[in-house]
N, C-alpha and C positions, 0 to 999 in steps of 0.2 A: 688076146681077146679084148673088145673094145668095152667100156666102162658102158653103166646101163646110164643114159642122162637122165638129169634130176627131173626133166618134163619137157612139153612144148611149150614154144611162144609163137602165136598168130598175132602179128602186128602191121598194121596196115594203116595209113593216112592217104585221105582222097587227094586228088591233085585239082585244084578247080581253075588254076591260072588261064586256061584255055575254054573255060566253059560258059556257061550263061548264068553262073549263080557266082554269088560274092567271092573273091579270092580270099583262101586261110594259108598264107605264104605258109606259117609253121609248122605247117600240119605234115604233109611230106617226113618232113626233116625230125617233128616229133614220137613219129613211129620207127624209125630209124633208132631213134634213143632209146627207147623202151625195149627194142629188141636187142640192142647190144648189152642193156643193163644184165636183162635176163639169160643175154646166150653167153654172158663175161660167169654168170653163175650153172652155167651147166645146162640149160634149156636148150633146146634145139628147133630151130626154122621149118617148115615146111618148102618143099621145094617148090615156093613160090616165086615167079619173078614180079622185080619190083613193078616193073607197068602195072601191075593190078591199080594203081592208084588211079589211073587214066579209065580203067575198064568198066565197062560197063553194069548196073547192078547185076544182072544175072552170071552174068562171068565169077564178079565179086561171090558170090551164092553158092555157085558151083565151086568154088576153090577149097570156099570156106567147109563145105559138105565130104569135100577129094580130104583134107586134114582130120576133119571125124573120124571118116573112114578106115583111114588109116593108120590113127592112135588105137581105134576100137580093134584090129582084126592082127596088127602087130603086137601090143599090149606090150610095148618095152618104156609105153610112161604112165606111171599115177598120176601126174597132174601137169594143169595144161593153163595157160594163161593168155588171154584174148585183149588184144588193145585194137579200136575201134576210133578214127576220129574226122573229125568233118561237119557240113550241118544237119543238122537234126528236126525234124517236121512231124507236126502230129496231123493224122487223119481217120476220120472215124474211130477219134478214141486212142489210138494205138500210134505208138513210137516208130522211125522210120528213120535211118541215115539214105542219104542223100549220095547218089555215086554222081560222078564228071557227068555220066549222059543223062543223068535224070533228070525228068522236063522240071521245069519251074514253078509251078503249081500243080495242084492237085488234080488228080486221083493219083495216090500212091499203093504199092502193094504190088505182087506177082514181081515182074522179073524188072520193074520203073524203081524198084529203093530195099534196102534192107532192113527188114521188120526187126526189131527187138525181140520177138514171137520166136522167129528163122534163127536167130543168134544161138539162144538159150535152146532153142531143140536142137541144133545142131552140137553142142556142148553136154549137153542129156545122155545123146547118141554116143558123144564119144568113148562112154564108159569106164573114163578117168574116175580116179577116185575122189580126186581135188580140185577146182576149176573155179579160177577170177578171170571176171568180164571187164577190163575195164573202159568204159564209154568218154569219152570226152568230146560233147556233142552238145548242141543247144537242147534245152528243154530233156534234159534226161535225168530227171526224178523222175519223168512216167515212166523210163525203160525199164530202172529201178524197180520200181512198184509191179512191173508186168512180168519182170523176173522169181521177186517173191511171189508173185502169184501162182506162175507158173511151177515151180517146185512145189508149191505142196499141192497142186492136183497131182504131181505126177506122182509124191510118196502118198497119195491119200487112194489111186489107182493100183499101186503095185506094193505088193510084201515084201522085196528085198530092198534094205537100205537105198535111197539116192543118195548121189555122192553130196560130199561137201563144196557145194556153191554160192559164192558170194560176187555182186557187181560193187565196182568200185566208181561212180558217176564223178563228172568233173562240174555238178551245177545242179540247180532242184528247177521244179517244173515249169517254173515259171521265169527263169533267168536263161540268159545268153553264155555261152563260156567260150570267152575267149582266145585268138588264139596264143597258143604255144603257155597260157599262163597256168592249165593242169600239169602238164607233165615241166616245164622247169621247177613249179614246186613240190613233185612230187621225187624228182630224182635230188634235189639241191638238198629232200630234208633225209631222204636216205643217207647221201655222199657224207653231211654233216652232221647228222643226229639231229635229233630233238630238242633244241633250246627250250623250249615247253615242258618238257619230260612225258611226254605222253609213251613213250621207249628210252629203254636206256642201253648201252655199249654191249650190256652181261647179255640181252637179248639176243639169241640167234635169228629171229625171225620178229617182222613186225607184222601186228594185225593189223586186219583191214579196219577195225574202227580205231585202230591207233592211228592208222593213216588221216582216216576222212577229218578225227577232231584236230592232226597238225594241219592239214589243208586247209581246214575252214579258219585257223590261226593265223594263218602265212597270208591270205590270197583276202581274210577281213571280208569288206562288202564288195569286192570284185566279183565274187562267185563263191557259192557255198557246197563245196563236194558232199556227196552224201553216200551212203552202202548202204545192201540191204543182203538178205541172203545170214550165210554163215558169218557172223563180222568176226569173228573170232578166231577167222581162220589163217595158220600161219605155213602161208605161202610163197611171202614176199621176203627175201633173203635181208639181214644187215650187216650193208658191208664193213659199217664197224665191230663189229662181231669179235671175240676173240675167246676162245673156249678155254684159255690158262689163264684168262685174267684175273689179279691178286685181287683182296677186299680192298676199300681205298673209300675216306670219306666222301661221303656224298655232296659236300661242298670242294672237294679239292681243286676243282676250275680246272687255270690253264695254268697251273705250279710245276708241273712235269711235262706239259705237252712239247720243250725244245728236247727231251730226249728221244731215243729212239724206242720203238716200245719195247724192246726184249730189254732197254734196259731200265725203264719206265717200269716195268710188270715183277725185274724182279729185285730192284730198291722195294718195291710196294707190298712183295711178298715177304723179302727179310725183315722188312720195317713188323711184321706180323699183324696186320691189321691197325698199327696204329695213326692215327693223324698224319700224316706227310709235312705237312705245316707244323706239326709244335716239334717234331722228330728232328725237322732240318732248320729253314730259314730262322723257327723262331725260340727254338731252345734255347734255355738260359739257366746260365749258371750251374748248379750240382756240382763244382768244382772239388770241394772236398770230400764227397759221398765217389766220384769219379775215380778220383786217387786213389780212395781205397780199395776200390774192384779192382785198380791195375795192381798194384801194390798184394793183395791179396792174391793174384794171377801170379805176379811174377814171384812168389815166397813159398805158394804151396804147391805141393807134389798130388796131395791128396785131399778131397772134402767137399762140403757144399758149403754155398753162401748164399743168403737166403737173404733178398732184398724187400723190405718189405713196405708198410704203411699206413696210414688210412687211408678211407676209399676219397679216388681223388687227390692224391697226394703226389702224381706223376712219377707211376713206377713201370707204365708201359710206355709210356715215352723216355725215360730213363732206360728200358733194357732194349727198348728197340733203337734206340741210338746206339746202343752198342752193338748190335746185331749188323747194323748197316757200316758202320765205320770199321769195322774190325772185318767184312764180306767183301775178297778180291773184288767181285763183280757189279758191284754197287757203288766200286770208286767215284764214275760216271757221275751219276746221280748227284752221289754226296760234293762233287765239285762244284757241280750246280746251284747246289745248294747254300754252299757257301759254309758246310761242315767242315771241309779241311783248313777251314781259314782261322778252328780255334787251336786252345791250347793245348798244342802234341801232349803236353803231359797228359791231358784228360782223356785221348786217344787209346783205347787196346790195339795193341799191334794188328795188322792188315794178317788174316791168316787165322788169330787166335783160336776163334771156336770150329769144332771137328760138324758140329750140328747145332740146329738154332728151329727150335720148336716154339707152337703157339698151342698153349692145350685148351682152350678153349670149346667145349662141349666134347675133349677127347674124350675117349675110352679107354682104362689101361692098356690095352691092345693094340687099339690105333696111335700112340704116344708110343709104345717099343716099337712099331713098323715104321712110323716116320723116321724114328732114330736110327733105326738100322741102316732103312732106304739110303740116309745120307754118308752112314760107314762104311755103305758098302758091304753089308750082311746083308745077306737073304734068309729073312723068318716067311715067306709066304707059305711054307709046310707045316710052319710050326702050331702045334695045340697050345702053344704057352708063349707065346712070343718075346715076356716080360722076362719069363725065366732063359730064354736059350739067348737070348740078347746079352744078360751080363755073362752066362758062360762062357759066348764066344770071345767078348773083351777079356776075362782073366785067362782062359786057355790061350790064347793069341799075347796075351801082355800087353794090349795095346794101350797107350795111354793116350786118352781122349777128353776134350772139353766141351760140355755141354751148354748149351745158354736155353733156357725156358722160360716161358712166363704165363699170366694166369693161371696159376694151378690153383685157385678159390673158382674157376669159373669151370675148371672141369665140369663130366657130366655128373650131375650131381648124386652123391655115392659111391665115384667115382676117384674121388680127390684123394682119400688116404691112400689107396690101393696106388693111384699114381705114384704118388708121391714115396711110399717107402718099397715098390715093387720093383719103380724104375730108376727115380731118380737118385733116393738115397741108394740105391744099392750100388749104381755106377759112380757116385760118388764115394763108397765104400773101399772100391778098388784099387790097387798100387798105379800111379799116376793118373787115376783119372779125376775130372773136376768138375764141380757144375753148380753153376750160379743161374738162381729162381728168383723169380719175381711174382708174389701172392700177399695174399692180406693175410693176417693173423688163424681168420679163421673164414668161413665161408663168406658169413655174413658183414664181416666186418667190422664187430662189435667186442673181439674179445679187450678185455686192458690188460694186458702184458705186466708181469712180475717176473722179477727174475729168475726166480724159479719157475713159471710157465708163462713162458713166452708164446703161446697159444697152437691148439692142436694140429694146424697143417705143419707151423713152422717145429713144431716136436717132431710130428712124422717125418721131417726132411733131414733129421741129427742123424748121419751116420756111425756105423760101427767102428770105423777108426776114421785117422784123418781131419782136418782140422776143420770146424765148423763155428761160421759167423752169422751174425744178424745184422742187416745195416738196416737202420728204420729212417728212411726219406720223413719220416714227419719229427722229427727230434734235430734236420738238420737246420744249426742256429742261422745257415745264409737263407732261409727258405724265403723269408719276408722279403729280403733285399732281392733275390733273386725273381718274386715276382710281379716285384714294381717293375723293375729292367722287362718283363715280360711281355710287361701292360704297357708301358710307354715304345718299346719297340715296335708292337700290334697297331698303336695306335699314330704313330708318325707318317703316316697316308694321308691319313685322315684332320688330322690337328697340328699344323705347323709350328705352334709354338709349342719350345722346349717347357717352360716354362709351367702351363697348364697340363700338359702331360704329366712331369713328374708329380704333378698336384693331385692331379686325378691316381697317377699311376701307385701313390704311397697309402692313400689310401683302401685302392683295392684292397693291397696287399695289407693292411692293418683290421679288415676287416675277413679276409682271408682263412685266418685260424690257421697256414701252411699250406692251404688245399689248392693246388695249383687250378683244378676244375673248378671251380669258383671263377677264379679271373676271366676261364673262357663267358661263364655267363654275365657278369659283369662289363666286358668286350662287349655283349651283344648291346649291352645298354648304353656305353657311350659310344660309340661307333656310332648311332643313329642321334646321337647331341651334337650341337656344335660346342667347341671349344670354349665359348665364353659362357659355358652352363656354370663352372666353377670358380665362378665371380657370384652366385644367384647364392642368396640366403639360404640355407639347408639341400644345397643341390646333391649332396649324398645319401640324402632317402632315396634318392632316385636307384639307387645302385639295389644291389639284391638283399637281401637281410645276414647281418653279419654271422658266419656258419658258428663260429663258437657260442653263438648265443640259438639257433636256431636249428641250425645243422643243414644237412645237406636235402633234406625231403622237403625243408619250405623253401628254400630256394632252388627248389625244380617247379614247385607250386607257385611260387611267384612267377617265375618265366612261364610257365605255362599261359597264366592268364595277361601276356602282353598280345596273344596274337587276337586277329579279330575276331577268330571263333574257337578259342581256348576250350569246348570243349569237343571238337571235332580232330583234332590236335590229339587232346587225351586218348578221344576211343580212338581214333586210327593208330596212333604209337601203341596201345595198350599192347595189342597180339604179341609186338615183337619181344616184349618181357618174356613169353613162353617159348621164344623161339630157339630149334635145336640145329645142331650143322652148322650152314652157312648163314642162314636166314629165310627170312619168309618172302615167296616168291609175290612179285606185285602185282599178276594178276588172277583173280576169283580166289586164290585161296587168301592172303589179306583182308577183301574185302568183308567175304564170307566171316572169318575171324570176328574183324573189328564189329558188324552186326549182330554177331554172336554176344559176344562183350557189352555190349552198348550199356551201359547202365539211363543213356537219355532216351532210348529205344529208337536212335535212329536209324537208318537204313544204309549200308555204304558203298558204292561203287569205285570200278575200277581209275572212273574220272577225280572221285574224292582221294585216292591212294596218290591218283600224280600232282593233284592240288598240292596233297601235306609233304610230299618230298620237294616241291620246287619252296614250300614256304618253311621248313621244318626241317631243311635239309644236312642242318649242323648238329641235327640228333644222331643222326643215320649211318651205317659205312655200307657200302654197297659192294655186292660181289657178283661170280658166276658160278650156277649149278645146274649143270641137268638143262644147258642149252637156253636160259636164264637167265634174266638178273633177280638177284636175293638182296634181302634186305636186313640187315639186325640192330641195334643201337649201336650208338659210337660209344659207351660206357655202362660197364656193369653196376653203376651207384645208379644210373639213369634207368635199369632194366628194373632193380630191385624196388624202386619209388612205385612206379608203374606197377607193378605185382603185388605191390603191396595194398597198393589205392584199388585194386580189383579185386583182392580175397578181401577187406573190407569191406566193401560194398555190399558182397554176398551177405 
């Protein structure tokens, strides 16, 4: 039985080389492209022959009327997609493409030129649910205009629904559009994405006002595309697309793009959401903290190890380096990276963990089904999943090692139950093992004695079995480790060794151990030149020292570096609330952040691609639900935010 296709495409370019009006060489050739884009995605041709180009308008009319026809009384597509291109003339008011035999001046109309009027009815008729027009014709902002018009007499005539129609114009009313310059940029910024960010990869579909604001981007004062209709509506496929793609910071560039993507996607998904960059090229040090997880790996039979920190103190870059170096499949990557080129000692064996969770707004439930999924149990019948998870490991005997992290960022109310339902209990069991990565306590404020050592990392003490704490903030290489971090970062940018390390010992003395510090301190000299640490007091310049200030005033200082610091604020604010993957970037963000405003300002979907192209080292980016989602790159960064907004209140 033959698959239902995803719609039509009518695409048609006039042929003028033979005619008495100007030649548009491109035009031919650019209708050709557009239908291949669409029939490469499942759209299907009418059985048109190419001579239409040559034919006369009313032939053109009649074709166009025979494909209505035929979508309407078949009914085996929802949506239909129209490319239209050649010149374009107004008369009496009203838009007109221009065929091979249409005289050269006016009167146009009847069966002499194709009305924008005749377009849109004939598209009306077809009964499609979904329908882009897209015109790439002189002067067609008025086609535009006469399409919106026409749709809402037609819903303002009739009770049931019109469909969803939107024109996609290659030039506004008063401009020329030249040839072949709408459609190479409008297939070049599909094939490549969005340099602008107006879409991104997680998107399954771009919208048409996604489209027009890259167009009018790319193409500058050449020509200014424009839509009208549904712009919102998501028709047009992106071939970058990828519905398993991992989260992955929103700056990661072209750091992974020599891999292949399966194995791009799943470095990115073992890494669990952390930085790709500080995970691989630019990690540094932990050499002693390192040892001990191996050390501890290779001693114990039984127990948990529970790595911990202050916020900020690089414990998700610490286990997700482990996650990936120690993952067959991720060799790839890590060679790339330049991971296997450290000290094998620092290395967990290739193979060590049986599973490798990110609990991040888990659920107890969803945390034993991930675990399972990857041993190979099946709990999808189960009413307990948490409990039939450790029973099949003890009735089976299997000994198994776990690797997890952020369990302070579970779902919240969620974290104890994680913690002593799943993971202490499978660490509980004869060989099995499993090493956490969590703060002390949710919030990250408890101080540790040793008799309590703070409530998550109590919940994770098993019943037998040997249980450790490694605190990444008591390790004495920390400072050293991240001057080497900051001069590494910065050797692009600043050739001499010399002021690097100058710059670089400072950071890290101002630091307090908190490796996320460095990253925003990076932001600040990366944009200096090198001879700034010759200048009288050029260390105010830096962020405010965390041991004296902590980590919420230097997110406040960074904040007010950008030119609208507090546009910055309301837009990141939403994601502090956000649960799952993240907050999807369009209408529901915006809606959020004008929600939140505390300046009462207003924020659209064009403000969200603003603050990710300038704001984009806040962010990790993912796919949900056919999507791209958004969350912060750091739970110390979500927490500031959430806090600066129940304040407010």
């Amino acid at each position: 039985m033959a698959s239902r296709p995803k719609g039509s495409i009518f695409s048609l370019g006039i042929d003028y080389s033979s005619s008495v009006h100007p030649d548009l060489p491109e035009c031919p050739a650019d209708a050709k492209r557009i239908r291949q884009f669409f029939q490469d995605w499942g759209f299907t041709p009418p059985g048109v022959s190419d001579d239409l180009s040559l034919a006369d308008a009313g032939a053109i009319r009649d074709a166009i009327e025979r494909w209505s026809d035929e979508i309407r009384s078949t009914g085996i597509c929802s949506a239909l997609v129209m490319y239209l291109g050649g010149h374009g003339r107004m008369h009496h008011g009203r838009h007109h493409t221009l065929a091979a035999t249409s005289p050269p001046a006016p009167p146009y109309g009847g069966r002499k030129s194709i009305s924008a009027d005749n377009l849109v009815e004939q598209v009306l008729n077809s009964g499609a649910k979904r329908a882009l027009i897209l015109l790439d014709v002189c002067h067609a902002g008025f086609a535009a205009a006469q399409v919106q018009q026409s749709v809402a007499q037609a819903a303002a005539a009739q009770a049931d629904p019109v469909m969803d129609l939107a024109i996609l114009v290659s030039c506004l009313h008063h401009e020329k559009s030249y040839s072949g310059a709408f459609v190479d940029a409008l297939l070049v910024s599909l094939e490549e994405g969005s340099p602008y960010g107006h879409w991104k990869d997680g998107d399954e579909y771009v919208t048409l006002q996604e489209l027009r604001d890259e167009l009018r981007d790319r193409l500058q004062d050449t020509q200014c595309a424009e839509v009208a209709g549904r712009s919102g509506l998501k028709i047009v496929p992106n071939p970058r697309y990828r519905a398993d793609a991992a989260a992955r910071s929103a700056e990661i560039g072209e750091l992974l793009r020599s891999l292949t993507p399966a194995d791009r996607e799943h470095f990115l998904r073992k890494a669990a959401s952390t930085d790709a960059i500080d995970v691989g090229w630019f990690f540094t040090g932990r050499r002693q903290p390192s040892l001990q997880v191996i050390e501890w790996l290779r001693e114990t039979s039984r127990g948990v190890l529970v790595v911990t920190g202050a916020p900020g103190a690089g414990k998700s870059a610490f286990i997700g380096r482990m996650a990936v170096l120690a993952d067959r499949a991720s060799q790839a990557a890590c060679r790339t990276l330049g991971m296997l080129d450290s000290d094998e000692e620092t290395r967990p064996p290739v193979g060590m963990f049986d599973a490798v969770t990110h609990l991040k707004n888990r659920r107890v439930d969803d945390v034993a089904l991930d675990i399972g999924r990857q041993l190979s149990i099946d709990l999808t019948s189960s009413s307990s999943p948490a409990r039939d998870l450790v029973l099949a490991l003890a009735d089976n005997g299997r000994r198994v090692t776990v690797l997890a992290d952020a369990l302070d960022e579970a779902e919240r109310g969620e974290e104890e139950f994680v913690a002593r339902d799943v993971l202490r209990a499978i660490g509980s069991l004869d060989g099995c093992r499993v090493v956490v990565g969590s703060r002390r306590d949710r919030d990250g404020r408890h101080d540790a004695t040793p008799d309590d050592p703070g409530p998550l990392v109590n919940a994770l003490r098993p019943r037998g079995g040997l249980f450790q704490v490694l605190d990444l903030s008591t390790d004495a290489a920390a400072e050293d480790d991240i001057a080497q971090y900051v001069a590494d970062r910065l050797a692009e940018r600043w050739p001499t060794p010399q002021r690097r390390a100058l710059a670089a010992r400072e950071v890290a003395v101002q630091s307090s151990r908190v490796f996320l510090y460095a990253r925003f301190a990076l932001r600040v000299l990366e944009g200096l030149p090198e001879t700034v640490v010759e200048q009288p007091g050029w260390h105010d310049r830096l962020p405010s020292d965390v041991g004296a200030a902590g980590l919420h005033e230097v997110f406040s200082e960074d904040l007010q570096r950008f030119d609208d610091p507090t546009a910055v604020r309301e837009v990141l604010s939403p994601l502090a609330f956000a649960r799952g993957a993240g907050l999807p970037r369009r209408q529901v963000w915006p809606a959020l952040a004008t929600e939140l405003s505390v300046s009462g300002r207003g924020y659209r979907d064009s403000d969200i691609a603003r603050i990710i192209r300038e704001a984009g080292w806040y962010l990790t980016e993912a796919t949900e639900d056919g999507q791209a989602v958004f969350r912060l790159y750091h739970q110390a960064i979500a927490d500031y935010l959430a806090q600066a907004v129940c304040d407010a209140d």
